[in-house]
N, C-alpha and C positions, 0 to 999 in steps of 0.2 A: 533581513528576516524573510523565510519562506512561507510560502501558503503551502499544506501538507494535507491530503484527505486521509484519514484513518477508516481502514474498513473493515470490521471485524464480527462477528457474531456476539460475540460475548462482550457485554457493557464495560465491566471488568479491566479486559484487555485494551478499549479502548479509553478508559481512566489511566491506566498508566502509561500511556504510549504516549498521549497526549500532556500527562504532568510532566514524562521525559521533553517532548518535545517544547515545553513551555520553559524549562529549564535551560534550553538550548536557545531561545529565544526564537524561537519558530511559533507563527502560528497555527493551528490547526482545528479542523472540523470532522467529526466522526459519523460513521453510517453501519448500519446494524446488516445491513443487505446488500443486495445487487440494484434491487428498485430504488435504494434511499441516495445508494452510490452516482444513478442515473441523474435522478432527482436533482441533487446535489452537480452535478456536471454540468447538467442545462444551464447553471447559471453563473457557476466561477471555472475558470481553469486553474487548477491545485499545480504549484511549481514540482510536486513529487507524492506518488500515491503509495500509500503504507496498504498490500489487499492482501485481506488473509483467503489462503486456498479452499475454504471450507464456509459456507455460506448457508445460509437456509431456504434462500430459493432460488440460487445459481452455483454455481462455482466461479473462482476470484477466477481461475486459469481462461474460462469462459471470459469475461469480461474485459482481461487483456486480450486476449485475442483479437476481441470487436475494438478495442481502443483502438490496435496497433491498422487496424483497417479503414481507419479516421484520420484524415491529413490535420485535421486540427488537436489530435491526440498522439499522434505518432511520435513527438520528441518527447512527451513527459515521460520522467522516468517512473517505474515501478516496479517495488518493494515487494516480493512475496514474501508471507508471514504465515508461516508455519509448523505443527507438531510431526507433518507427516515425514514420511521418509525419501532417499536419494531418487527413487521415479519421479514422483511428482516436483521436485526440483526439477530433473529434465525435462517433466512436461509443459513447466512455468516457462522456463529459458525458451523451448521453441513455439512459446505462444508468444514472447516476447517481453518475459519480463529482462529488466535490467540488472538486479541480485536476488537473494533469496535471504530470510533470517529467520532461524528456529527456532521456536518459542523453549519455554520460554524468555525472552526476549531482556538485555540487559541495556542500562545506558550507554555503557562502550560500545558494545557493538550494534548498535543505532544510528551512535554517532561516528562510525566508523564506514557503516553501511550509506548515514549523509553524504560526508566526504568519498565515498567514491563515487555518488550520483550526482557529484556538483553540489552537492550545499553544505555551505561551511560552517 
């Protein structure tokens, strides 16, 4: 079973990502923000972070970036999640995310998007 942060604006989205992931037998804990995401970091290290690109008081692309700049965050992988378009992919990947996945967002390819970040 993984530890997984969900980060997403919309409650919603993070209801179903999380009843996916529950399904898959993963754990998981959800963040509405960038600040909640922080928050939430201080205190666990999530084996893989679900970060949606679009935030209300940051950007997810902003927050990997600072991850990937942190020796104690550098190996987790993370998951961009989102409606936007093929730029902001590119701009995920050289901040350092690991894959990307477009909303809306299905169980296959979640669990397709696990198994290539290492969780089975």
């Amino acid at each position: 079973m993984a530890k997984i942060l969900v980060v997403d604006d919309e409650p919603l989205t993070i209801d179903m990502l999380t009843a996916y992931l529950d399904l898959l037998g993963h754990e998981s804990v959800g963040a509405l923000s960038g600040r909640q995401t922080w928050d939430i970091l201080a205190y666990q290290k999530p084996d893989l972070i679900l970060l949606d690109i679009m935030l209300p008081d940051t950007s997810g692309i902003d927050i990997c970036r600072e991850m990937r700049t942190k020796p104690e965050w550098a190996d987790v992988p993370i998951v961009m999640i989102s409606a936007h378009s093929p730029p902001m992919i590119e701009e995920a990947t050289q901040a350092g995310a690991n894959d990307y996945l477009k909303k809306p967002i299905n169980l296959n390819n979640l669990k397709d998007s696990l198994k290539r970040n290492g969780i089975g």
